[in-house]
mmCIF file of the N, C-alpha and C atoms, coordinates in Angstrom:
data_MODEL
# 
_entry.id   MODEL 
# 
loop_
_atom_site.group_PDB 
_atom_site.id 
_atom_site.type_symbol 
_atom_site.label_atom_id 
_atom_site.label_alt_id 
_atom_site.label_comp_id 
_atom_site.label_asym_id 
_atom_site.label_entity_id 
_atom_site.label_seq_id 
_atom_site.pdbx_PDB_ins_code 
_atom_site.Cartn_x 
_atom_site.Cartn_y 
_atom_site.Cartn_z 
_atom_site.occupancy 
_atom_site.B_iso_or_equiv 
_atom_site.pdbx_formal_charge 
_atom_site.auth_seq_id 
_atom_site.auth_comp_id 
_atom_site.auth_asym_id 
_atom_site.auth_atom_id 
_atom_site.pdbx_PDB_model_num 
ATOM 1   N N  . UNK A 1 1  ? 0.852  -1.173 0.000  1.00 0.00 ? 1  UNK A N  1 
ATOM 2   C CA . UNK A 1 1  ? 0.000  0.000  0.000  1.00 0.00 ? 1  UNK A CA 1 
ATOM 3   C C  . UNK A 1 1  ? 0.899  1.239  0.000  1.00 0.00 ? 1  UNK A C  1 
ATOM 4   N N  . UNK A 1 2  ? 0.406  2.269  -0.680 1.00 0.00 ? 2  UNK A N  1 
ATOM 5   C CA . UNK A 1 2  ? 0.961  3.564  -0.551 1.00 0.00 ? 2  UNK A CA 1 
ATOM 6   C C  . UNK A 1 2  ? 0.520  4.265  -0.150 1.00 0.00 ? 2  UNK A C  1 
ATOM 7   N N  . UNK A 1 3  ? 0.982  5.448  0.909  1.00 0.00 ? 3  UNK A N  1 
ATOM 8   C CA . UNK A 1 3  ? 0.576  6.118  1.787  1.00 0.00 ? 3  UNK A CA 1 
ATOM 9   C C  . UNK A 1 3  ? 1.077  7.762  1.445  1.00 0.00 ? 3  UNK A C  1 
ATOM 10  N N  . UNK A 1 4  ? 0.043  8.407  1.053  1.00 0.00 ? 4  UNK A N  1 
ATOM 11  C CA . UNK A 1 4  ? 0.368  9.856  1.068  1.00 0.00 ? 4  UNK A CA 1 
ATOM 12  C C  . UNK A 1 4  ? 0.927  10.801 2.229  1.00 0.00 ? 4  UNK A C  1 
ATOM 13  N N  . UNK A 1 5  ? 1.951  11.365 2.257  1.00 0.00 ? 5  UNK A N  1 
ATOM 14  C CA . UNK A 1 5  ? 2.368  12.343 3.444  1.00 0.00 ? 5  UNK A CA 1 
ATOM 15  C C  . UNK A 1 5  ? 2.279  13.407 3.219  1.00 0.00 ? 5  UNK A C  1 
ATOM 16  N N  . UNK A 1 6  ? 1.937  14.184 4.375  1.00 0.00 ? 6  UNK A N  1 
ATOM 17  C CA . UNK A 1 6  ? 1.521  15.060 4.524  1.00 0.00 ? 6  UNK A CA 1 
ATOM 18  C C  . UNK A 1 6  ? 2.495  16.145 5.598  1.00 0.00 ? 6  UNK A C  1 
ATOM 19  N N  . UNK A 1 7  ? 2.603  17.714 5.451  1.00 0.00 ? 7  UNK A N  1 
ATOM 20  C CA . UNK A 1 7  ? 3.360  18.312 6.497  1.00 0.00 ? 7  UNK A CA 1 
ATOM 21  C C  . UNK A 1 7  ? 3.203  18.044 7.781  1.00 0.00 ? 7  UNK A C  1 
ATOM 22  N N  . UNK A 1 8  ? 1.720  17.707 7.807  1.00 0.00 ? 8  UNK A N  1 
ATOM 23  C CA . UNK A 1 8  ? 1.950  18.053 9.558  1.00 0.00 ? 8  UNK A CA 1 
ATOM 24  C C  . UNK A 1 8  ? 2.081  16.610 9.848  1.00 0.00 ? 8  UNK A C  1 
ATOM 25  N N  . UNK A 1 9  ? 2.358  15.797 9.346  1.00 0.00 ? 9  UNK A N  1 
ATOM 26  C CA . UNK A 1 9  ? 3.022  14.226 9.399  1.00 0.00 ? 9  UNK A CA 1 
ATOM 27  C C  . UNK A 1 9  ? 3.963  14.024 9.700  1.00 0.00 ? 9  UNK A C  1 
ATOM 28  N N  . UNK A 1 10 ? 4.691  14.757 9.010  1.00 0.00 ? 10 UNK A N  1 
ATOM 29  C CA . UNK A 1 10 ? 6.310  14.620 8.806  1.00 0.00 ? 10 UNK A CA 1 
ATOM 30  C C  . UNK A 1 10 ? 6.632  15.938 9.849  1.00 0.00 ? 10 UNK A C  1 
ATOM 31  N N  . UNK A 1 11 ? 6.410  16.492 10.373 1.00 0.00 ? 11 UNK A N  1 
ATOM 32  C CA . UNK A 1 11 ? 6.831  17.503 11.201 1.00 0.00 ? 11 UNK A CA 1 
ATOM 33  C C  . UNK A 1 11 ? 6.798  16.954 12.568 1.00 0.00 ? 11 UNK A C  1 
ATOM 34  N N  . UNK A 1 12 ? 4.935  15.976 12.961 1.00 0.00 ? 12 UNK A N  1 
ATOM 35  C CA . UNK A 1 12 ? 4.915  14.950 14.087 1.00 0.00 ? 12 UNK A CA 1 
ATOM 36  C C  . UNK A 1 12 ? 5.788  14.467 14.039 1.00 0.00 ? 12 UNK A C  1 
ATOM 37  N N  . UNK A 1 13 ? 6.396  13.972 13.140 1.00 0.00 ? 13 UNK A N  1 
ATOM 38  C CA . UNK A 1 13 ? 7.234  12.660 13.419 1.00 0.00 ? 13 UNK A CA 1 
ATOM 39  C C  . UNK A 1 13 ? 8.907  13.236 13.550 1.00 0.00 ? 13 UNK A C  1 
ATOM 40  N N  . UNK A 1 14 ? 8.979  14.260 13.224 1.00 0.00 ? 14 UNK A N  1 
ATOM 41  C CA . UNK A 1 14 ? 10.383 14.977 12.947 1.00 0.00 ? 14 UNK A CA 1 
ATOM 42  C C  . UNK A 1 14 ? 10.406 15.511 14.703 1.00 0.00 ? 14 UNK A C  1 
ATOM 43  N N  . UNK A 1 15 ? 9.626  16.115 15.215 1.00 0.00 ? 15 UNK A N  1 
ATOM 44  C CA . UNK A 1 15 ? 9.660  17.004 16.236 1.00 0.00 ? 15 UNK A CA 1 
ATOM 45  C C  . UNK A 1 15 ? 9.279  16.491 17.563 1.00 0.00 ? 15 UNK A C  1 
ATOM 46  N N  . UNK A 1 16 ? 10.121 15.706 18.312 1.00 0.00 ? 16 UNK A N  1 
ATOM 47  C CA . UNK A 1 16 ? 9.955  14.909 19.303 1.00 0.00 ? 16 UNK A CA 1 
ATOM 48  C C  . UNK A 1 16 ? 9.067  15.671 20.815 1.00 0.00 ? 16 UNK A C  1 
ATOM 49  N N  . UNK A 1 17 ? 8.850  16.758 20.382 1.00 0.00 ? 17 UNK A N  1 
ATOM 50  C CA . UNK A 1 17 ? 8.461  17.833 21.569 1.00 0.00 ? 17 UNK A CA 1 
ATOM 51  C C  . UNK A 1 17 ? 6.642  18.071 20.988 1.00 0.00 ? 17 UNK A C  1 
ATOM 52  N N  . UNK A 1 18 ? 6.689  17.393 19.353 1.00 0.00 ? 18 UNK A N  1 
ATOM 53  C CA . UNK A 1 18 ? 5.071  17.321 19.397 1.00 0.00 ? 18 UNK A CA 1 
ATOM 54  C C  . UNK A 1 18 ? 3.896  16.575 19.603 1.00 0.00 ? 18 UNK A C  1 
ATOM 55  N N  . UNK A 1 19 ? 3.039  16.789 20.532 1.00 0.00 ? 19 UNK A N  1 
ATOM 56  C CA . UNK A 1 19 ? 2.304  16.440 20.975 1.00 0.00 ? 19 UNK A CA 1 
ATOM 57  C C  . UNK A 1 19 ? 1.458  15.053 19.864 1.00 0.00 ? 19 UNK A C  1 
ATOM 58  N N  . UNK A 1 20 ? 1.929  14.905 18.946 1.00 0.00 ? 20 UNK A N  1 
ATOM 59  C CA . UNK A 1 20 ? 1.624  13.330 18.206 1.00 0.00 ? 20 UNK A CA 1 
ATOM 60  C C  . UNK A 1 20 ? 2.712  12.790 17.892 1.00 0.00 ? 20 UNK A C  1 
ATOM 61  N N  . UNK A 1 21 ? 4.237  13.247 18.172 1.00 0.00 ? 21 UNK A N  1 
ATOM 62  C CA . UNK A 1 21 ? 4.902  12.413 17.311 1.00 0.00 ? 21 UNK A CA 1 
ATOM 63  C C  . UNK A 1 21 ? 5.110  10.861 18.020 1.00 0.00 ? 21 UNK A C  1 
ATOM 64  N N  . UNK A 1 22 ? 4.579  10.430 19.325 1.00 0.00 ? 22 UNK A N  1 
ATOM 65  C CA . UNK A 1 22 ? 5.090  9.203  19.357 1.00 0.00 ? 22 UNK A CA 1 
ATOM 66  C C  . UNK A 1 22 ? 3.899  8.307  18.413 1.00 0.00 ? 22 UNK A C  1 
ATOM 67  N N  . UNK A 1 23 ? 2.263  8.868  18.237 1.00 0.00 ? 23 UNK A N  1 
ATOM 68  C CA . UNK A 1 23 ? 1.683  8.142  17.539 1.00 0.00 ? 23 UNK A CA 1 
ATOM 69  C C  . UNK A 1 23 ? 2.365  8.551  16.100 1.00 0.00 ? 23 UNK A C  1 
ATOM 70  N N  . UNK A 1 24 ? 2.609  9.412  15.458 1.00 0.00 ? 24 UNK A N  1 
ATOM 71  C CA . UNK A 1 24 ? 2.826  9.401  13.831 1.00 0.00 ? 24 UNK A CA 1 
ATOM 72  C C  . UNK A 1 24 ? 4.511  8.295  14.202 1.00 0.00 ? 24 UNK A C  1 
ATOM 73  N N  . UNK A 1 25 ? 5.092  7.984  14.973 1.00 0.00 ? 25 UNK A N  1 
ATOM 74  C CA . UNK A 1 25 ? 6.015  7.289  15.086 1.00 0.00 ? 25 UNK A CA 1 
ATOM 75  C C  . UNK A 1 25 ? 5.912  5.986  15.033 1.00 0.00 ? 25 UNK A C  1 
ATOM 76  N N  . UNK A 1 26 ? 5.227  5.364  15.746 1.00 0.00 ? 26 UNK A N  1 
ATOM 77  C CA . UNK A 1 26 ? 4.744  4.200  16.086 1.00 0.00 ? 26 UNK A CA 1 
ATOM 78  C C  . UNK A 1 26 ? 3.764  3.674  14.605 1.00 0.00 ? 26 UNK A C  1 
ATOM 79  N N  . UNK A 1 27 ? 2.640  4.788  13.964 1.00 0.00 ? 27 UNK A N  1 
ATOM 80  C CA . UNK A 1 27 ? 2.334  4.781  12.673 1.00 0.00 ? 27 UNK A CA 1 
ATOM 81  C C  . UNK A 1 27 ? 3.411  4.182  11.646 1.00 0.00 ? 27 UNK A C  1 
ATOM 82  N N  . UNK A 1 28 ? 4.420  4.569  11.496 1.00 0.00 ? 28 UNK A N  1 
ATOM 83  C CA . UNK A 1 28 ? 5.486  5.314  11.067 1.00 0.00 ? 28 UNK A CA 1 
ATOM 84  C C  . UNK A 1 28 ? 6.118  3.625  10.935 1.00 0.00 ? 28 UNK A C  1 
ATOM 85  N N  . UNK A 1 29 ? 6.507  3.270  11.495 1.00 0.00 ? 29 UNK A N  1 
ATOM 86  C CA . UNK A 1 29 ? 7.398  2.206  11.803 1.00 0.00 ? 29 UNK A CA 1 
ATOM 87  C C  . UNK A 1 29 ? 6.308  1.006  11.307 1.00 0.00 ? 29 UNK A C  1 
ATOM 88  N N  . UNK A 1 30 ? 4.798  1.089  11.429 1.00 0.00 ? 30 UNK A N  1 
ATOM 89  C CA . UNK A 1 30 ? 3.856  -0.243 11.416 1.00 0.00 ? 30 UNK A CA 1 
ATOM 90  C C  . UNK A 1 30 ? 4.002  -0.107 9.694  1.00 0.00 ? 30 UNK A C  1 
ATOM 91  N N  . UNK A 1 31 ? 3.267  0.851  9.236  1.00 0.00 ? 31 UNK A N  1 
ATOM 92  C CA . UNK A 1 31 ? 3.695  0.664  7.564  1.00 0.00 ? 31 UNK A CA 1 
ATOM 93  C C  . UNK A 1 31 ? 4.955  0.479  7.463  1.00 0.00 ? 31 UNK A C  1 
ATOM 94  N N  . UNK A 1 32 ? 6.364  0.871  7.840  1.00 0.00 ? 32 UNK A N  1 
ATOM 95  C CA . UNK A 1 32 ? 7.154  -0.102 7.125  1.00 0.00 ? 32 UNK A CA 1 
ATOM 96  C C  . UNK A 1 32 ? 7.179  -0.597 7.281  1.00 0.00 ? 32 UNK A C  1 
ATOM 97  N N  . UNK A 1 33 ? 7.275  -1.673 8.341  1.00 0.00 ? 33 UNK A N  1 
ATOM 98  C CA . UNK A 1 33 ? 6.941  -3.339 8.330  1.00 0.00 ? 33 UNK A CA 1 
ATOM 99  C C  . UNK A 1 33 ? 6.295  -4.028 7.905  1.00 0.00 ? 33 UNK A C  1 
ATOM 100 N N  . UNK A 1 34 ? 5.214  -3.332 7.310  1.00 0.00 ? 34 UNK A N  1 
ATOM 101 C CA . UNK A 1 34 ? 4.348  -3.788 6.821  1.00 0.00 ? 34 UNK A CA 1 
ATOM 102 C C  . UNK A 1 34 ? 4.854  -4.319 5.420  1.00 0.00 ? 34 UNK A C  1 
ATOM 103 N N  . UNK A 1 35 ? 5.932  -2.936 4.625  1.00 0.00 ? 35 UNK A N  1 
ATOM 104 C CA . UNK A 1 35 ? 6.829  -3.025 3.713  1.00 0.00 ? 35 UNK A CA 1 
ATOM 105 C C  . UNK A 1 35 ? 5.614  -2.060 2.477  1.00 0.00 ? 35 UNK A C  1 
ATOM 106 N N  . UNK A 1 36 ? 4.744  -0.715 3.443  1.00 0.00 ? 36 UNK A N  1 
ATOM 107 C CA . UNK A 1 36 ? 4.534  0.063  2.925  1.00 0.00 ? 36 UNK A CA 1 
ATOM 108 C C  . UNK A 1 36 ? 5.306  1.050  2.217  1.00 0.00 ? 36 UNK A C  1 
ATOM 109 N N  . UNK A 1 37 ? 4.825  1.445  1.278  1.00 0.00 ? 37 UNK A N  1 
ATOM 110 C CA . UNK A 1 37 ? 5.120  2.625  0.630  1.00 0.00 ? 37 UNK A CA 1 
ATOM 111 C C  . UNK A 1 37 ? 4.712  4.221  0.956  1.00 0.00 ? 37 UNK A C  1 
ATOM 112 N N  . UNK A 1 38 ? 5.684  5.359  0.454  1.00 0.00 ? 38 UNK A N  1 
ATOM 113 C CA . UNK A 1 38 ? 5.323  6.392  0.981  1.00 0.00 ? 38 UNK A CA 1 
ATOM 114 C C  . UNK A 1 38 ? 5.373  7.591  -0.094 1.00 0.00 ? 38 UNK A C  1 
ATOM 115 N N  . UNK A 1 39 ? 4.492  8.610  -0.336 1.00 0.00 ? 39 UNK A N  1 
ATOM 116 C CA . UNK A 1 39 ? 4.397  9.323  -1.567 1.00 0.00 ? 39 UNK A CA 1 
ATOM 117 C C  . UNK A 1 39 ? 4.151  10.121 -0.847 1.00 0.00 ? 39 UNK A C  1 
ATOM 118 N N  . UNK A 1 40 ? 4.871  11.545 -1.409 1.00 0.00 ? 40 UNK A N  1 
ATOM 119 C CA . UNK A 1 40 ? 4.456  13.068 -1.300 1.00 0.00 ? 40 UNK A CA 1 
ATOM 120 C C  . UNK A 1 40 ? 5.160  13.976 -2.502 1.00 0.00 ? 40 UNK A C  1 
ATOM 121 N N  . UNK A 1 41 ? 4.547  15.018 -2.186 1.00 0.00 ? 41 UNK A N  1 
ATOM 122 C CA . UNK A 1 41 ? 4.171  16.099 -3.011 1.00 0.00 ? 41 UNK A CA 1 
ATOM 123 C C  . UNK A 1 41 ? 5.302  17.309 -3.151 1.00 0.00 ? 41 UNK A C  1 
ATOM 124 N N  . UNK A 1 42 ? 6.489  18.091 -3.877 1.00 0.00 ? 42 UNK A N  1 
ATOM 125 C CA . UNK A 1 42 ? 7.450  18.439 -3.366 1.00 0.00 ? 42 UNK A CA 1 
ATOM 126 C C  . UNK A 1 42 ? 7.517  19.476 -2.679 1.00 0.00 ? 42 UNK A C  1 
ATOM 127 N N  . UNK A 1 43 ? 6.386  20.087 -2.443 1.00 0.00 ? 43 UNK A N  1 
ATOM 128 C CA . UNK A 1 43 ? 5.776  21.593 -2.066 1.00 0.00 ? 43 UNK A CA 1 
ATOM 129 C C  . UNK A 1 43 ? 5.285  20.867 -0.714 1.00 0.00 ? 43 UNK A C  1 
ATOM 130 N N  . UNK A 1 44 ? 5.052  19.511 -0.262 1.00 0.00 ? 44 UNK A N  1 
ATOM 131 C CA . UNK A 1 44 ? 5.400  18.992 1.284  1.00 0.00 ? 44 UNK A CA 1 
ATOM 132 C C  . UNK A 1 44 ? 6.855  19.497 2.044  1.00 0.00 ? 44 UNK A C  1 
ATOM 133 N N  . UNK A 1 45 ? 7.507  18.880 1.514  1.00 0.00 ? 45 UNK A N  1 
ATOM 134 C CA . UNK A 1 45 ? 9.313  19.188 1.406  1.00 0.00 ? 45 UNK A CA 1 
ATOM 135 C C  . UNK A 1 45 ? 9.431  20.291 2.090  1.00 0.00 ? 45 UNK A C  1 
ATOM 136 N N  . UNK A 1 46 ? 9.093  21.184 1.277  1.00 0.00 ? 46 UNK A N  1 
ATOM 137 C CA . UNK A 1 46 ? 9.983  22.833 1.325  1.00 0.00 ? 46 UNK A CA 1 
ATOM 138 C C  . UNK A 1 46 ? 8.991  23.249 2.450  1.00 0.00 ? 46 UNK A C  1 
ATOM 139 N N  . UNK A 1 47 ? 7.572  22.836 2.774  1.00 0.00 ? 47 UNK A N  1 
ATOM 140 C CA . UNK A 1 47 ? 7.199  23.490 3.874  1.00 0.00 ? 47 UNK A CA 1 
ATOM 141 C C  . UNK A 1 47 ? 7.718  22.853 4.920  1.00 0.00 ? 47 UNK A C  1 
ATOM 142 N N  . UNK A 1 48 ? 7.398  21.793 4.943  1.00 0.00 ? 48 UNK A N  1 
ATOM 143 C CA . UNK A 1 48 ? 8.023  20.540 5.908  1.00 0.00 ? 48 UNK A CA 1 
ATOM 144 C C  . UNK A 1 48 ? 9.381  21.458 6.653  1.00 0.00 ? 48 UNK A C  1 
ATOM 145 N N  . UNK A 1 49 ? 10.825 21.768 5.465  1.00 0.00 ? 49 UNK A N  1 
ATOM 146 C CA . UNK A 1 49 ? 12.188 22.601 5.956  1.00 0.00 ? 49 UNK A CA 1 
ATOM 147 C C  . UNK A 1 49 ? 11.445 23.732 6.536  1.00 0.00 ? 49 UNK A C  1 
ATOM 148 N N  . UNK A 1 50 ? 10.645 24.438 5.950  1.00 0.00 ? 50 UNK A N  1 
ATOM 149 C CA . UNK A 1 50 ? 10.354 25.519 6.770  1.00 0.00 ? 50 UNK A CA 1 
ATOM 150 C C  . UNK A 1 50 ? 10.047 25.835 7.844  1.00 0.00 ? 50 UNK A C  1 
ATOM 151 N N  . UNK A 1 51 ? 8.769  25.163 8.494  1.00 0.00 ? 51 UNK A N  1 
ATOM 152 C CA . UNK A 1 51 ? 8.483  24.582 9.335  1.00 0.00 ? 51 UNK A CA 1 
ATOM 153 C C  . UNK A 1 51 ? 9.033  24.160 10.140 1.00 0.00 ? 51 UNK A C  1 
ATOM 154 N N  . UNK A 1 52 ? 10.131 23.507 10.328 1.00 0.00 ? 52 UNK A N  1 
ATOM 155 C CA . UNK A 1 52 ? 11.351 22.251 11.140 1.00 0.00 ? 52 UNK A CA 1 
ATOM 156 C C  . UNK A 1 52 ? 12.105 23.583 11.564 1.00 0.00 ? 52 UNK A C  1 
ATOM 157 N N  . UNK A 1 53 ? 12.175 24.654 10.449 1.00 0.00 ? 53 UNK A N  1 
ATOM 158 C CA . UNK A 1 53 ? 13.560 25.549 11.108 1.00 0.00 ? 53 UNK A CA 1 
ATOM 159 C C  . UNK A 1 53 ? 13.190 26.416 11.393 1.00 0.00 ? 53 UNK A C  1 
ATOM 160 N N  . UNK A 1 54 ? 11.639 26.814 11.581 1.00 0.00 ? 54 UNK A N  1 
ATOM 161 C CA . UNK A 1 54 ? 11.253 28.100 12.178 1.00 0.00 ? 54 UNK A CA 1 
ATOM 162 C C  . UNK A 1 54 ? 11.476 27.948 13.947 1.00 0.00 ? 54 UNK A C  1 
ATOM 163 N N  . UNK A 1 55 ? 12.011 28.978 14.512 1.00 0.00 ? 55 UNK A N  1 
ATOM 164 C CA . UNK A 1 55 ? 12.338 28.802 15.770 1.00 0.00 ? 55 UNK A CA 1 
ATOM 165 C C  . UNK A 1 55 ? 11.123 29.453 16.709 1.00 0.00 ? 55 UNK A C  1 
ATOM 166 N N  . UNK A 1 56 ? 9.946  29.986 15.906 1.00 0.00 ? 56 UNK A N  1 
ATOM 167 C CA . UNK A 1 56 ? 8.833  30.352 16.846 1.00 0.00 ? 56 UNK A CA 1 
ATOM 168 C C  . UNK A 1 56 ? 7.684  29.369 16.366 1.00 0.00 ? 56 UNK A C  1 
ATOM 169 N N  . UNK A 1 57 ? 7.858  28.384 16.139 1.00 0.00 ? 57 UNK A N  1 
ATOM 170 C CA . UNK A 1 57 ? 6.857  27.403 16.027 1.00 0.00 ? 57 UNK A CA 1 
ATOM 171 C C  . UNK A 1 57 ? 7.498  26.066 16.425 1.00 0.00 ? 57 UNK A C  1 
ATOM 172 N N  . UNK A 1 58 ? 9.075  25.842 16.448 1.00 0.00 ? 58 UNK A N  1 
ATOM 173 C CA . UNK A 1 58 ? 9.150  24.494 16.826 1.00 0.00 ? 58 UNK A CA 1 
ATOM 174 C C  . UNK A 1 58 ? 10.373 25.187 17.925 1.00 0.00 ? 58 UNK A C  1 
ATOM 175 N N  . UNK A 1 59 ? 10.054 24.518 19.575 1.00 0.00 ? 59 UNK A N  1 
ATOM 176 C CA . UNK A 1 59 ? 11.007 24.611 20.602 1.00 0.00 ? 59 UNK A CA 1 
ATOM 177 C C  . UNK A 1 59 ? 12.528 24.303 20.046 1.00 0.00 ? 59 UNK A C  1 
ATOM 178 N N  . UNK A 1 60 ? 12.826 23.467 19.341 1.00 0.00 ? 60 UNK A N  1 
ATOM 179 C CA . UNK A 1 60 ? 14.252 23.251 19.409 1.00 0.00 ? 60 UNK A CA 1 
ATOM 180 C C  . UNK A 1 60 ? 14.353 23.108 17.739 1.00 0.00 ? 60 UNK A C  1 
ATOM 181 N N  . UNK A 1 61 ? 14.556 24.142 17.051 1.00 0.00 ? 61 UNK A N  1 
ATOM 182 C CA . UNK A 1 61 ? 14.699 23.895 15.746 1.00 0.00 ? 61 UNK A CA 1 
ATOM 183 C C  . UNK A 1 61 ? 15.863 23.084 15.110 1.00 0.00 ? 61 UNK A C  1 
ATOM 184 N N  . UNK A 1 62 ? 15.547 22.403 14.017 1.00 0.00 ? 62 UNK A N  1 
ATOM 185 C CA . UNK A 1 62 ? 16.882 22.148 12.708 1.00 0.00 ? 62 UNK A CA 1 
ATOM 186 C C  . UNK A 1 62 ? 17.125 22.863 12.720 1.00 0.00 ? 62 UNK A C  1 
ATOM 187 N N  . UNK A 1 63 ? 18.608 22.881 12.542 1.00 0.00 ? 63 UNK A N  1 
ATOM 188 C CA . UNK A 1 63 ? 19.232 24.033 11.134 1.00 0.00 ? 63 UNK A CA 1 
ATOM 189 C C  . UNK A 1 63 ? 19.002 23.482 10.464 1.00 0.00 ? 63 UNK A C  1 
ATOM 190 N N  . UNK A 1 64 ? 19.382 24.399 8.565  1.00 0.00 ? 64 UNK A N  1 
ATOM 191 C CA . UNK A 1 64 ? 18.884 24.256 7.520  1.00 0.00 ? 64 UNK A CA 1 
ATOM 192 C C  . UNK A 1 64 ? 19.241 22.981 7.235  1.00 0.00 ? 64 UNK A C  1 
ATOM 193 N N  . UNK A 1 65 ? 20.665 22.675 7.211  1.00 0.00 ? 65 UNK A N  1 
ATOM 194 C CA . UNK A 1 65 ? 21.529 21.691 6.975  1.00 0.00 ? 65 UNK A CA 1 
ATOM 195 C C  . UNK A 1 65 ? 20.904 20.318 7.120  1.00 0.00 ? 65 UNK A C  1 
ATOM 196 N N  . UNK A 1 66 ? 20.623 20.178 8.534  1.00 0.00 ? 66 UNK A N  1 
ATOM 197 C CA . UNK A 1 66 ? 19.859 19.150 8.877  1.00 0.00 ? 66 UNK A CA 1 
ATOM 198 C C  . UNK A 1 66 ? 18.426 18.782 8.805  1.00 0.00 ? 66 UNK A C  1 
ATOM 199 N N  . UNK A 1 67 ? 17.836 19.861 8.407  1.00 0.00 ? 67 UNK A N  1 
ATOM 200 C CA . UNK A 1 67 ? 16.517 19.604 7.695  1.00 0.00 ? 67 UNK A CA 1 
ATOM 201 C C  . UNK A 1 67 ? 16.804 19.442 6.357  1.00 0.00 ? 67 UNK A C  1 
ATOM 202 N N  . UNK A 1 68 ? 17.366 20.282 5.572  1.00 0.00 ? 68 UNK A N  1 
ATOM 203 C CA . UNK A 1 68 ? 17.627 19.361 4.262  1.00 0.00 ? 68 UNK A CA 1 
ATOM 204 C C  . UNK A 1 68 ? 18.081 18.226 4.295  1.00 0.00 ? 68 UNK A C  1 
ATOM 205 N N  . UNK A 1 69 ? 18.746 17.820 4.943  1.00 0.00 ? 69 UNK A N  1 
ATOM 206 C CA . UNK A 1 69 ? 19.350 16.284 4.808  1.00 0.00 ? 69 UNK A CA 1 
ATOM 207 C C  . UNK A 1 69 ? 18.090 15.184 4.699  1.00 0.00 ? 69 UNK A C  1 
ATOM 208 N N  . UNK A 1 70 ? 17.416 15.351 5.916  1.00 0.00 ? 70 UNK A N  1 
ATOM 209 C CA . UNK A 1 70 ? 15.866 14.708 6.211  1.00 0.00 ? 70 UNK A CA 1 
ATOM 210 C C  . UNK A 1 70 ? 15.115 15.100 5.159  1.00 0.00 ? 70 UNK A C  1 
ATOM 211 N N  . UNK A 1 71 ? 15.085 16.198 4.938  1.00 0.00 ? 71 UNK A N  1 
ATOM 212 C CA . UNK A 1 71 ? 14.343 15.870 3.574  1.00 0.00 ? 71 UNK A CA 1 
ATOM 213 C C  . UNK A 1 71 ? 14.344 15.470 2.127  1.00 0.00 ? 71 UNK A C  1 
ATOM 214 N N  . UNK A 1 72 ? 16.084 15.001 2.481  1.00 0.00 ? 72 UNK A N  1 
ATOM 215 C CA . UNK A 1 72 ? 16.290 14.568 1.055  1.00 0.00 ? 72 UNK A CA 1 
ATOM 216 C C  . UNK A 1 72 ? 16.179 12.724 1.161  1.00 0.00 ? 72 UNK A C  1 
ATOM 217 N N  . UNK A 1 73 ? 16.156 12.603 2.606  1.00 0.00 ? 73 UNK A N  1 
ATOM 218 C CA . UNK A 1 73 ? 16.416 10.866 3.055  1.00 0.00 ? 73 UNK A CA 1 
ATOM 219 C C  . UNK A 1 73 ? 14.828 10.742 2.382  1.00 0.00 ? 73 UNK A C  1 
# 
């Protein structure tokens, strides 16, 4: 099965201080075992970095560096 992602998915699951990431985690881990698939959109991406490195919306931000990296994995 393939599974569409979404920002505020990938931000749960990126941002250990948000209030869903242990469920989008635990999500997260059951589709791949499952040996799901995962599809998004590239305008996810760039908000996704944005998002990750804004320092008045996430307590402990990425730098750029390291949000690009994640978003290129």
């Amino acid at each position: 099965m393939t599974h569409g992602l979404d920002t505020g998915f990938l931000v749960a699951y990126e941002a250990a201080q948000h209030p869903l990431h242990t469920d989008s985690d635990a999500l997260f881990r059951q589709c791949v075992s499952n040996g799901d698939d995962f599809a998004l959109a590239p305008q996810v991406l760039a908000e996704f970095v944005h998002v990750v490195t804004d320092q008045t919306r996430i307590a402990r931000p990425l730098t750029m560096d390291v949000a690009l990296d994640r978003a290129d994995m």
